[in-house]
ZAMARGU-4260 file (C-alpha; in steps of 0.2 Angstrom, whole numbers, plus 5000, padded with zeros to 4 digits):
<rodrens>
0) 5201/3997/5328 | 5192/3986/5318 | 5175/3992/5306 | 5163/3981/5295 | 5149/3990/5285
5) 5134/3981/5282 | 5121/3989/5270 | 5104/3985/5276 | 5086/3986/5277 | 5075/3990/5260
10) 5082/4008/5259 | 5100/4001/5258 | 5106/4010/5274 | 5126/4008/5279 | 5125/4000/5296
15) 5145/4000/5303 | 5150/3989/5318 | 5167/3997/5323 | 5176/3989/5339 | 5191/3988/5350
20) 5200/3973/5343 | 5210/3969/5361 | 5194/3969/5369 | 5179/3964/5359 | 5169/3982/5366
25) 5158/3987/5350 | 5147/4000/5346 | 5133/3997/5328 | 5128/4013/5323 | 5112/4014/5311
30) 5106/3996/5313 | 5093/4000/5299 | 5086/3983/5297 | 5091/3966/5292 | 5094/3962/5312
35) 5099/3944/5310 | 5113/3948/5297 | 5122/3961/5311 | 5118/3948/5325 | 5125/3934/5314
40) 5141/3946/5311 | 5143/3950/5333 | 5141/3931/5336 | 5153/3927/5324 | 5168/3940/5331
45) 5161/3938/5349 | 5158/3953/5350 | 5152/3964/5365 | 5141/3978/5361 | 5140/3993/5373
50) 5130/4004/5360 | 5115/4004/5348 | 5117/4021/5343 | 5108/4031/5327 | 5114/4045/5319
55) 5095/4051/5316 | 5076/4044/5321 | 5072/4040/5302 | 5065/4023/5300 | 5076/4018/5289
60) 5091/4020/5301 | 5082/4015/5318 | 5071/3998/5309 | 5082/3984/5317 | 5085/3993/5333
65) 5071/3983/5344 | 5077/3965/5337 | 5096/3970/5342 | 5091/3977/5360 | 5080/3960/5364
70) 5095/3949/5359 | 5110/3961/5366 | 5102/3966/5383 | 5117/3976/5389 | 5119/3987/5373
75) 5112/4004/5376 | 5102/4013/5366 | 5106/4030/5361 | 5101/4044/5349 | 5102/4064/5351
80) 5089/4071/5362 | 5080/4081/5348 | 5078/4067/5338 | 5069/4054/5352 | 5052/4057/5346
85) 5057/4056/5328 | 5060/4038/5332 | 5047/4034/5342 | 5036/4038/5327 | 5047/4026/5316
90) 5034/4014/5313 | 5018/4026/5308 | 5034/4035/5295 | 5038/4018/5287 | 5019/4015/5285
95) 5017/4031/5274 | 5035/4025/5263 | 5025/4007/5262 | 5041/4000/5274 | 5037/3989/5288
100) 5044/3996/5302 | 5044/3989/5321 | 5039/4000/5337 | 5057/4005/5344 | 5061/4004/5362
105) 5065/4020/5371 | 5083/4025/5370 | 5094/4023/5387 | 5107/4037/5383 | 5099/4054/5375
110) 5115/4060/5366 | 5121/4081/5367 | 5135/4090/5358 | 5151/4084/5362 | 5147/4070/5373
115) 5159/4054/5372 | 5154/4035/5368 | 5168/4024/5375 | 5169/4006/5369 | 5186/3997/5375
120) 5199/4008/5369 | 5188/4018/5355 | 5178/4033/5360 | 5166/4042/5348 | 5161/4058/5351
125) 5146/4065/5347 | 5144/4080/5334 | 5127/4088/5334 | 5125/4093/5314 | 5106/4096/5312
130) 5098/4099/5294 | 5094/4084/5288 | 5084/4081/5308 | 5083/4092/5321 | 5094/4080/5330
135) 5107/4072/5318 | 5122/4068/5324 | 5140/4063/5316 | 5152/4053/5327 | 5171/4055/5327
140) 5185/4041/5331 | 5198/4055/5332 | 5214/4041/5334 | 5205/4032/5320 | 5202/4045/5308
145) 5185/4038/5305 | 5168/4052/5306 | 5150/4042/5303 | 5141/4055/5296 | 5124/4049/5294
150) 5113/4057/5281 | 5121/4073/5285 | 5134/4073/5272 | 5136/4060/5258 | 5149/4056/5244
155) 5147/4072/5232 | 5130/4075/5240 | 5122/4081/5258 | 5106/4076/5266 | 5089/4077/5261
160) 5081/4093/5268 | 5062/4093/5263 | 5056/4081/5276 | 5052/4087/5293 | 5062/4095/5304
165) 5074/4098/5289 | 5082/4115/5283 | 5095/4119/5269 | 5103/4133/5278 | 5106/4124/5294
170) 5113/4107/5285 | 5125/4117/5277 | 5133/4127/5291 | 5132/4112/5300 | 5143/4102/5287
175) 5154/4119/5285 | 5156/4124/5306 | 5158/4104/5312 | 5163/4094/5298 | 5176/4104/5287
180) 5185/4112/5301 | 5191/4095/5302 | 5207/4088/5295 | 5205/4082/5276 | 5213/4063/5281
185) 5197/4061/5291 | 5186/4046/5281 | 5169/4051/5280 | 5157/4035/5282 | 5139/4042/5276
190) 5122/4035/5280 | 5121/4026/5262 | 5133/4026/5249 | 5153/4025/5245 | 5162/4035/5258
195) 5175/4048/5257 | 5185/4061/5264 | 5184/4077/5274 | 5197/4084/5261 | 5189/4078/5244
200) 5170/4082/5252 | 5177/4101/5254 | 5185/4102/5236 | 5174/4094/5225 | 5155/4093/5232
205) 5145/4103/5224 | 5133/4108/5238 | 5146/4114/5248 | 5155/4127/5234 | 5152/4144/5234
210) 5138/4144/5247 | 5138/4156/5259 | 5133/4152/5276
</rodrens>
């Protein structure tokens, strides 16, 4: 298993390429802008991309999907079905934050709970953890220990929850029912920022201490 975090686009968004060393089968998850400098990074390692998939429909995460999909024509497109319209309106959203953001294509694969993304020998499987979106989603690569968390749950933070679709009671029993059942070893790979573990998230982040669900 093999993973490289780029940081991209101008909301500094963590775009992670994770593939199957043997085989070369990737997935990018949140390809949030700067398109050229994931393409440049799949060109260099050969890489074969079976997904484009997006943890959420915010601009920020979705802004470099449309440049990927015209260069990668056999990459699939997913996000969670509650969350298709959201990203069909990334471009008028990043107009009102003053961010350019291109008209995305419509996604191929409309994710649901528990469904599996395999790529070569790596499979991620789909969590649905709303709260921040009414259809954001973390991904698990059990074998690997790895869980891409989106802006569901951060480094000694969790998600924003003013914007649309967003409440603070769902985020956290999202983050407690889905993501701390979970074993501590588990590396948590947010949406922006350093990441972290399942075990250090449940002892020491202040959102997630002493609030009942």
């Amino acid at each position: 298993t093999v993973l490289t975090t780029l940081t991209v686009g101008p909301l500094e968004v963590n775009c992670y390429i994770l593939w199957d060393g043997a085989t070369k089968d990737a997935s990018v998850i949140d390809p949030g802008g700067d398109a050229d400098k994931i393409k440049s990074l799949i060109a260099k390692e050969r890489l074969k991309v079976r997904y484009i998939i997006n943890t959420h429909g915010h601009f920020d995460h979705v802004g470099g999907v449309v440049a990927l999909k015209s260069s990668l024509g056999g990459a699939r497109i997913a996000i969670h079905k509650d969350d298709e319209i959201l990203m069909s309106e990334s471009h008028e959203h990043g107009v009102i934050f003053g961010v350019k953001t291109p008209v995305q294509p419509s996604p191929e694969v409309l994710l649901e709970d528990g469904q599996e993304l395999k790529a070569g020998g790596l499979c991620l499987k789909v969590i649905h953890t709303p709260g921040h979106t009414g259809g954001g989603v973390c991904l698990l690569e059990e074998n690997a220990g790895l869980l891409f968390t989106g802006d569901t749950l951060f480094a000694g933070s969790i998600g924003r929850t003013a914007l649309n679709g967003g409440s603070y009671q769902v985020i956290i029993a999202s983050i407690k029912k889905k993501i701390l059942t979970l074993a501590d070893s588990i590396r948590v790979l947010p949406g922006h920022g350093s990441d972290s573990t399942v075990g250090r998230e449940r002892k020491t982040n202040p959102f997630l201490n002493n609030t009942a669900v």
